[in-house]
N, C-alpha and C positions, 0 to 999 in steps of 0.2 A: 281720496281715491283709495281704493283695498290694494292691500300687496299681497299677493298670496303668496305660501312661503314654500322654498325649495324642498320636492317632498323625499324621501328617502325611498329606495327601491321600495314599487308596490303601497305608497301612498298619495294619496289625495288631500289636497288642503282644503282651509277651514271654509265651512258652507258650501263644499261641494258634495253632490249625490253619491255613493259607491253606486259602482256600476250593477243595474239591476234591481236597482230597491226604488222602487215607487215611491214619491212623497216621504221620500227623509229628509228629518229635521235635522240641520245642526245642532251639534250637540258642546258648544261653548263651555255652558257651564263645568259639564263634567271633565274637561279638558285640561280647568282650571284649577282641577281637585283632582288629589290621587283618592282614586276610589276602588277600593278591593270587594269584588263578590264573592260568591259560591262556585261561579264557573272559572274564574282566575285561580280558587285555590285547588278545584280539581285537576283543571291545567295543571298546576304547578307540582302537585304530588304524582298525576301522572307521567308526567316527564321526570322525577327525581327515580322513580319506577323503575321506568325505563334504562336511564343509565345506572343505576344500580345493578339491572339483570344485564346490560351488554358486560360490564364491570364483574361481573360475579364471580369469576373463575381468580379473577387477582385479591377479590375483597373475601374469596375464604382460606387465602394464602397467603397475608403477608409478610410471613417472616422468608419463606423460602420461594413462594410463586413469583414466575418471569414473563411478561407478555411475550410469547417466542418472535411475534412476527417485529416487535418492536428493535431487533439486529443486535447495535448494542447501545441504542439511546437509549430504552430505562436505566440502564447504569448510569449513564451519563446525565441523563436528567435527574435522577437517584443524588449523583454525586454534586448537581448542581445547587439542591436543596440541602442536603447535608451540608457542603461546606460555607452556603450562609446564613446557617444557623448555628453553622461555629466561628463564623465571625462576628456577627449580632452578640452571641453568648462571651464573646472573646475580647467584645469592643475595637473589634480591628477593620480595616476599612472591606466592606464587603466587593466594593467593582472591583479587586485585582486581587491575584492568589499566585502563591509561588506554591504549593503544594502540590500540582503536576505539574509536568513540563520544566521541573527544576533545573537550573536556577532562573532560567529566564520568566519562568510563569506565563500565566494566561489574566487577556482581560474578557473579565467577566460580564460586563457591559456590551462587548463586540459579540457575546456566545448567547446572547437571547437568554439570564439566568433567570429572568421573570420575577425581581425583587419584590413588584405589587404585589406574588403570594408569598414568597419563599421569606421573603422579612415578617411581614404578621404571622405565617404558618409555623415559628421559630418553635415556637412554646410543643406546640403537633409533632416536629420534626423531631427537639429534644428526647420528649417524653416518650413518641412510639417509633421514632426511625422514619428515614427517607420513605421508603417505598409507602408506609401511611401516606405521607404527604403528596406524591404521586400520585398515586390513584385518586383519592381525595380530590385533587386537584383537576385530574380530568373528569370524575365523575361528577361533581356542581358544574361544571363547565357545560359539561352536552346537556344536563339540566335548566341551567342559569340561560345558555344562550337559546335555547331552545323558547321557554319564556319572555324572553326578553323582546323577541321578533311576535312570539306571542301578543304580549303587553301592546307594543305597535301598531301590529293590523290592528287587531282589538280595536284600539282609540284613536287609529287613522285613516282605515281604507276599508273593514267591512265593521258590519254589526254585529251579524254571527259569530257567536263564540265559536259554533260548531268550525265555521270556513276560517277563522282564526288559528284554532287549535291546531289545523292542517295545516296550515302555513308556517306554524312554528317547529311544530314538529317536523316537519322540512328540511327548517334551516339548524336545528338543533342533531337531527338523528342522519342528515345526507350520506350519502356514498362516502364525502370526502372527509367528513366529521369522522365517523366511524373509523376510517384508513388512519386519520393522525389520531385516535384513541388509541392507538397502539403504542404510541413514543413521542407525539409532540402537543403536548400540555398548551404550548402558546399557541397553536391553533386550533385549539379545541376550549380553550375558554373566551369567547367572542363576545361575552353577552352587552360590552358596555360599547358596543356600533352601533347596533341600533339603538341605544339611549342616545347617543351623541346626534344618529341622524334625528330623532327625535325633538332636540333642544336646541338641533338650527332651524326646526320646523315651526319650532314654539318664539324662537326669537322675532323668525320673518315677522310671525304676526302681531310680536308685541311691539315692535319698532313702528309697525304701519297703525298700530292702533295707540301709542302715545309715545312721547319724546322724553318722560321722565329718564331723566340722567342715572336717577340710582337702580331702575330697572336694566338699563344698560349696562352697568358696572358689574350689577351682578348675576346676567347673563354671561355676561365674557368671564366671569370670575367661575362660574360653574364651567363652561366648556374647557376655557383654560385648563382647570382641574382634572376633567373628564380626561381630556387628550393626555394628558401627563401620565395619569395611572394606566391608558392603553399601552403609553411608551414604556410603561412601566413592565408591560405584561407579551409586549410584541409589536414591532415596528411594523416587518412583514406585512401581515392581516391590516393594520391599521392604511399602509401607500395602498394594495388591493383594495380599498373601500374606501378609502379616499377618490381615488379614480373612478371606480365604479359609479358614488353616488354623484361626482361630477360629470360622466355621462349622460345619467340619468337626467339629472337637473336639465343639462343642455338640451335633452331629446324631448324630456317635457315638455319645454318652452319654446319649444321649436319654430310651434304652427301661431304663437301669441311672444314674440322678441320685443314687444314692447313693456308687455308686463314682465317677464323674464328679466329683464335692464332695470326695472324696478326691483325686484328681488334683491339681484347684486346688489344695490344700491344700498338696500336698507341692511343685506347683512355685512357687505363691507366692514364700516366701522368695527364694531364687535366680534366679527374676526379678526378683524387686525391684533385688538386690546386684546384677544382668547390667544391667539398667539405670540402677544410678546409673557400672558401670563405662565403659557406651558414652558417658554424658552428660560422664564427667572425660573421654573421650578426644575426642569431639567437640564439646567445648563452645566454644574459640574460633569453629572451621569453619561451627556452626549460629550463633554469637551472629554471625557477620558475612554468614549469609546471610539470617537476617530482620530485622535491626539496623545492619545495615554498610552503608556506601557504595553510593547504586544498589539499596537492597533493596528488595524488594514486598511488598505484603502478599497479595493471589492475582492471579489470572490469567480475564480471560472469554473463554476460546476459544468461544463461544457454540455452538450444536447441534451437537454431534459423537458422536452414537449413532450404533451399526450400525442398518442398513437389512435388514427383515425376508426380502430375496433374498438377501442375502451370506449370510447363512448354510448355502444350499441350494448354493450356487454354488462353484465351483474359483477358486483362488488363478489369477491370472495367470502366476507362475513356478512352472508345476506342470503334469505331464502331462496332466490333465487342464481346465486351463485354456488348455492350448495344443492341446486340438481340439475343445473345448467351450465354448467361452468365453462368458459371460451376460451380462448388460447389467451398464454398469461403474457400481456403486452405492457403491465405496469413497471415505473420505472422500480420501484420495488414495493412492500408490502402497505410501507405507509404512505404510500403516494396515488392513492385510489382515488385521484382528484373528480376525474371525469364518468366513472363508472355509471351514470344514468339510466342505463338497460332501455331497452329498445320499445318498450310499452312507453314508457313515459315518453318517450322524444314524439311517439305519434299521438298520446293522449293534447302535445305540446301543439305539434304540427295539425292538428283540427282543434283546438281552442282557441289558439290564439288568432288565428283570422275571424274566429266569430266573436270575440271581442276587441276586434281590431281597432273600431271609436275609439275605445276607452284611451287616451293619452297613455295612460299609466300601461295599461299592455304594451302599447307602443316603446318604448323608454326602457320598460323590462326587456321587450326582446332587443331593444338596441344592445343594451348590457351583456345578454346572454350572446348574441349570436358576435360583437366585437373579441370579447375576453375569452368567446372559447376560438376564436380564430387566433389569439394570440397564445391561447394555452397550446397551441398545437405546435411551437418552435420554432424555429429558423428553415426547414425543409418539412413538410408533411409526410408524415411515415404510416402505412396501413400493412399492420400484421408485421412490426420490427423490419419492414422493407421501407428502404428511401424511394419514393415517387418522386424524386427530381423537381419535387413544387416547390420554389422558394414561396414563404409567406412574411407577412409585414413584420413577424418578433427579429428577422435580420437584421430591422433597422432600428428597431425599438431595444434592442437590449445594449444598444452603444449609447443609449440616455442613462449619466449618472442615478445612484440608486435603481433604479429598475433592472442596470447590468448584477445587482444583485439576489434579485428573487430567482428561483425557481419557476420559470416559467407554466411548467404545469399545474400548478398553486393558480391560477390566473382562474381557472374555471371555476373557484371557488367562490366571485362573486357574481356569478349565475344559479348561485344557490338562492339568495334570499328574491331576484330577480322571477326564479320558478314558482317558489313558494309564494309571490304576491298572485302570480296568474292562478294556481292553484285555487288561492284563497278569493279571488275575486269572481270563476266562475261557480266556485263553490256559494258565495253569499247570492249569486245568479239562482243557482238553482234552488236555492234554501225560501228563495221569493216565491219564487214559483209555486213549492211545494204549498207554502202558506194562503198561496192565491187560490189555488187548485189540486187537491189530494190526486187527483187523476189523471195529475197533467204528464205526458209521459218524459217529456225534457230531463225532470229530474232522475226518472227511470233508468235513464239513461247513462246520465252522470255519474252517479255515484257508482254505479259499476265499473266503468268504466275509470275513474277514480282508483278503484280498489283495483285493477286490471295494470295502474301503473306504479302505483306505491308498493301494495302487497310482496312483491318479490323483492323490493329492496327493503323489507325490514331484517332490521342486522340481526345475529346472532349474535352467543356470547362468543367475547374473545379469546382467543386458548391461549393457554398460562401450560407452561413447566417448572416441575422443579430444578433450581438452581443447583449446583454443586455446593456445598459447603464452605466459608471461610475457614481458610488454615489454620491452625492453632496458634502456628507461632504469632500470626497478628492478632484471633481475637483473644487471644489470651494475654497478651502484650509484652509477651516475648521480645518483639521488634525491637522496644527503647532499649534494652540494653547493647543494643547495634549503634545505633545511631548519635550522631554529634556534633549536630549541626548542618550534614551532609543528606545525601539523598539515598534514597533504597534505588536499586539498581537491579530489578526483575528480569528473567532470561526465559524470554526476552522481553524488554521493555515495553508495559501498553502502547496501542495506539487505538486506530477507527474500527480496525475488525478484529481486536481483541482487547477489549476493556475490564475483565473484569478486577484487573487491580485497585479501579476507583473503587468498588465498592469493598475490599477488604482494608483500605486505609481508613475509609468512613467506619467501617467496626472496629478500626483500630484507633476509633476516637481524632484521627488524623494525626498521631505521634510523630510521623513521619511525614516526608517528605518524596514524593514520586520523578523518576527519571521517565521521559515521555508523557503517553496519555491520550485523550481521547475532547479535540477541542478544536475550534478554530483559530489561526493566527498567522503572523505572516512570513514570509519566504523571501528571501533575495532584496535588492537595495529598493526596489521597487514597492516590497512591501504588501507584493501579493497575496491573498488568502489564501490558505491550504487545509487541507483537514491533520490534525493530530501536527508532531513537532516535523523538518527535517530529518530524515533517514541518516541516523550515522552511521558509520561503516559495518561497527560492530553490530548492532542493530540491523542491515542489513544481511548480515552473516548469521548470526541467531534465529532469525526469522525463516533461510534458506535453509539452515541444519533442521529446524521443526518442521517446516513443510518436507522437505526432501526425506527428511530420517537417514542423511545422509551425515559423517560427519566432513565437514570442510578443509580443504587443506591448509596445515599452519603454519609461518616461517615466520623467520623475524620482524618484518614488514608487521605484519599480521598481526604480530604481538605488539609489537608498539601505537601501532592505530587504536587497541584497544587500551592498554593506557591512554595516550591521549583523550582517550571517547572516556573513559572513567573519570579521568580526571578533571574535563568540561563538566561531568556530571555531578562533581564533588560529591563523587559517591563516596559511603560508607562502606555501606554491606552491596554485595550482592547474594540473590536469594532465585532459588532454583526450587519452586513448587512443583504435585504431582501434574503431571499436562502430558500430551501430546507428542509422543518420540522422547520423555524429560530424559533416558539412558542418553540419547545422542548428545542431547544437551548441556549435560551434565560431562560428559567424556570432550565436548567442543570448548566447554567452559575452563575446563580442568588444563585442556594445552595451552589456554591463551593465557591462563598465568601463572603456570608450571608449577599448582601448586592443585594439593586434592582439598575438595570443600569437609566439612565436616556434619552431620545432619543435627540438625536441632530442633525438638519437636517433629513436625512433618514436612517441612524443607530440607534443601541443601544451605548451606551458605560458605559464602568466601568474604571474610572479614579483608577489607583494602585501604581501612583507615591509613596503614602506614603509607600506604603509594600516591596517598597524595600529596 
C-alpha cells in the first residue's frame, strides 16, 4: 500500500497531479536527483538581486551606515557577531560572556547569538567587522530563503518555474521578511524549513517504498542535523513552522485519516532517531541556555498582537506604503508581521474558494486564517483601540515555550501558506495559457496578480550615519584604565541606548562593560527582562539625561552610588559627548566629590581606589 508523505505548506505528494495541469506525470526520477537548471539559476540570481537592492543603502556604508528603523538591535546583533568571533579567535567558550552586563554576564545561548553563522562567519567578522557580517547575513537570507521555498514548489506542488518563482519570492521578500531585515538576522535567514519540510516529505516516501535500515539511519541522521543547525540559527522560526506544518499535515488528511495514520506511522520511527540525533548535537548549547549562567525561565513581552488595520494596510518599506501609507498600528518598525495590504487579502478571498478542491488550498487557509487569529493577541485591537474581543492567544500563551514568542511573529507562517495558493493558481493559469492563448482566465490572473503583490514590493531600507567611536576607545586609550574591572559609562547601556556595544567591539573588547543591551533574568523567579536591573545610580543618570536636570545629592545618594560601583567592579568611569553630557558630568562630579579629568574626547573618573 502507498504512503504518501506529509506535505509541507503548499505541497503535494508523490504521484499526485498539481492542481490545474492536465495529464502530469510524476516526476520520481527527478526527485531522486538534485538537478540544477537555467531557470533555478535565474531564480537564484534574481533574488540575490533583490536583496542586495533592498540592502543597498547599508552595503554602500559599512563602516559608518545604521539601518535607523532597526532601534538598537544592529548594534546589538553587531555586537553579537563580534564578540564570537572573539571568542572563536580567543578559544574561549562562545555560549556565555561577561563582557556586558559585568560581572554577572550574559548567556548567549538564551539571546538568539545565531552560532550557525556567527561561528563560520569568524574569519568575515575578523577581517571586515561586525556590521560586514550583519548585513551579509541578512542579505543571503532573504536570498537563500527566498529560493529555498523556490526549490520546493519547484519539485513539489507546481511545474511552472514561472508560479514557482512567485511563491518564493513571496516567502523570501514578504511584508514580514522585509520588517525583520532591519534588525533580526534570525528571522530573515529561513531558508533550511522548507529543506527540512522537504526531507520529511522525502522520508514518508522512502519508508513506504523500502524497509532498508541504512536508509533510515541516514534519513534521521540528515534531519537530526538539519534541526540542529536551525537551533543553531533560531528556535523562534523553527516552534512557528513546526506548528504550522503540523496543522497543515493534520488539515490535509483530514478528509482521508486513514492514510494520514499511515503517514504517522511510517514517519514516526525516524523522527524519533532525528530527535534523539539533534538533542546529542545540541545538548550542551540547550542545557546551558535554560540551566546555565544568566538563564530564564520565559519572557513577558506583555500585548504584542497584530492590530486588526495592519493587516489591510502596506508595509512602510514598500511601494505601496510609500504613497498610501495608513495609520502606524505596528508594534514597532520591525514588526511588520501582518502588513498584507488589502489587494492581496481579496486577490486571497476570490482564489481561494475557486480552488477550494485542492486539499492543499484547503490546509493553507487552515494555516493562514488559525495563526493569523492567534497573531492577533489576547484582546483584538482595531486602530491601537481594545474591542473588548478576547481571542484564543489568552489561553494559548500560558502553554510553556509558546509564552515565549512574540505573538505577532505567528503571522509569519501564513507566509509560505500564501505563497503555495499563489503559486498553485498561478501553475492554473500557466495551463490554461498553454491550452489556449485566448483564453481570457489567464487575462485575468495575472493582473490581478500584479494588483496584489506590486504594492508590496519593498523598497530600499534607509541607513544613517552613525556617530563616530570616541577616540579614547578606538584608539585604545581605555587599557590603561582598566584592571580587571568594568568601564562604567554615564550612563550605563541598556535597551534604548546601546551604542556602547559597539565601541567596545572597536575597542577589540579590551574591556569590560557595566550594563548593556541583552536579555536575562530578574528576581528569584528568574524572569526574563530586557537589558540588566536598574540600579539606583543608573536610575539617577538616566533621569539627569532625560530631564537635563541635575538631581538632588546627599549622603544617602552618594553611598548607593558606591555600592552601585563597586557591584560593578568598576574601574573607570567614562562620560562621552551625549545628550545634557554638562548635566551629567556636574551629577557625576557630586556623587563622588571629586572633578573627572578629560582624556582624549571623554571625561573620566579613575575609581580603581574605591574599590
Amino acid at each position: 500500500m502507498r504512503v504518501e508523505a506529509p506535505p509541507a505548506v503548499g505541497v503535494v505528494t508523490k504521484g499526485s497531479t498539481p492542481a490545474g495541469v492536465a495529464g502530469a506525470e510524476p516526476r520520481t526520477a527527478q526527485r531522486r536527483r538534485i538537478r540544477v537548471d537555467r531557470s533555478d539559476v535565474v531564480a537564484s540570481v534574481g533574488y540575490l538581486a533583490l536583496a542586495v537592492t533592498v540592502l543597498s543603502g547599508q552595503w554602500r556604508n559599512t563602516h559608518s551606515g545604521y539601518l535607523i528603523k532597526s532601534g538598537q538591535d544592529q548594534t546589538m546583533w553587531e555586537w553579537f557577531f563580534a564578540v564570537t568571533a572573539h571568542s572563536v579567535a580567543h578559544l574561549q567558550n562562545p555560549l556565555g560572556t561577561n563582557l556586558q552586563n559585568f560581572p554577572a554576564g550574559v548567556n548567549m545561548m538564551a539571546n538568539t547569538a545565531m552560532f550557525g553563522v556567527g561561528v563560520p562567519l569568524t574569519p568575515v567578522t575578523l577581517l571586515f567587522g561586525p556590521t560586514v557580517t550583519f548585513v551579509l547575513v541578512l542579505t543571503l537570507g532573504l536570498a537563500s530563503t527566498a529560493f529555498a521555498w523556490y526549490w520546493l514548489f519547484s519539485r513539489e506542488l507546481v511545474r511552472s518555474r514561472l508560479a514557482a518563482a512567485i511563491g518564493g519570492v513571496f516567502c523570501g521578500f514578504a511584508p514580514a521578511m522585509i520588517s525583520h531585515a532591519n534588525a533580526h538576522p534570525n528571522f530573515v535567514l529561513l531558508a533550511l524549513l522548507p529543506v527540512i519540510a522537504r526531507l520529511l516529505i522525502r522520508i514518508a516516501r522512502g519508508v513506504a517504498e523500502t524497509t532498508e535500515p541504512r536508509r533510515r539511519v541516514r534519513d534521521a541522521v540528515a534531519l537530526g542535523f538539519l534541526v540542529a543547525m536551525q537551533i543553531a540559527l533560531g528556535e523562534e522560526p523553527l516552534l512557528i513552522f513546526a506548528l504550522a506544518f503540523g496543522l497543515f499535515g493534520l488539515v490535509y488528511y483530514l478528509r482521508t485519516p486513514r492514510t494520514g495514520w499511515q503517514v504517522v506511522r511510517a514517519l514516526a520511527p525516524t523522527i524519533a532517531s532525528a530527535a534523539v540525533i539533534t538533542l546529542m548535537l545540541t545538548e550542551i548549547p540547550l542545557w546551558w541556555q535554560f540551566f546555565g549562567p544568566q538563564s530564564y525561565r520565559s519572557i513577558d513581552h506583555g500585548p504584542m498582537g497584530n492590530d486588526l488595520k495592519a493587516i489591510v494596510q502596506f508595509p512602510s518599506e514598500s511601494l505601496g506604503g510609500m504613497f498610501t501609507p495608513g495609520q502606524y498600528v505596528a508594534i514597532n518598525d520591525t514588526e511588520q508581521n501582518a502588513y498584507f495590504g488589502w489587494p492581496l487579502l481579496l486577490l486571497l478571498v476570490v482564489t481561494v474558494p475557486l480552488l477550494w478542491r485542492d486539499r492543499v488550498v484547503r490546509a493553507a487557509t487552515a494555516v493562514m486564517v488559525v495563526f493569523g487569529v492567534l497573531s492577533l493577541g489576547a484582546v483584538a485591537m482595531f486602530g491601537k483601540q481594545s474591542t473588548g474581543i478576547e481571542l484564543p492567544w489568552r489561553w494559548a500563551e500560558k502553554i510553556p515555550l509558546l509564552n515565549t514568542v512574540l505573538e505577532t511573529r505567528l503571522t509569519m507562517a501564513a507566509i509560505p501558506a500564501i505563497a503555495a495558493v499563489l503559486a498553485l493558481a498561478t501553475q492554473r493559469a500557466v495551463t490554461w495559457w498553454r491550452q489556449s492563448p485566448v483564453d481570457w482566465r489567464p487575462l485575468a490572473w495575472f493582473p490581478a496578480l500584479a494588483l496584489g503583490l506590486v504594492p508590496l514590493i519593498p523598497t530600499v531600507l534607509p541607513v544613517i550615519e552613525r556617530a563616530p567611536t570616541p577616540a579614547f576607545f578606538a584608539d585604545g586609550t581605555v587599557k590603561q584604565y582598566v584592571s580587571g574591572g568594568s568601564v562604567v559609562m554615564v550612563p550605563p547601556p541598556r535597551p534604548p541606548d546601546a551604542q556602547a556595544l559597539r565601541w567596545q567591539a572597536d575597542a577589540d573588547f579590551d574591556f569590560a562593560l557595566a550594563g548593556g543591551y541583552f536579555v536575562g533574568p530578574t528576581g528569584a523567579n528568574k524572569k526574563g527582562i530586557y537589558g540588566p536591573d536598574f540600579r539606583p545610580t543608573t536610575a539617577l543618570l538616566v533621569g539627569a539625561q532625560d530631564t537635563g536636570v541635575v538631581p538632588p545629592i546627599d549622603a544617602d545618594t552618594r553611598a548607593q552610588a558606591l555600592d552601585d560601583l563597586r557591584f560593578w567592579q568598576a574601574d573607570v568611569v567614562v562620560l562621552p559627548a551625549s545628550k545634557n553630557s554638562e548635566v551629567l558630568r556636574t551629577t557625576m562630579t557630586q556623587l563622588l566629590e571629586r572633578a573627572p579629568r578629560q582624556v582624549d574626547d571623554v571625561w573620566l573618573w579613575d575609581v580603581r581606589p574605591l574599590r
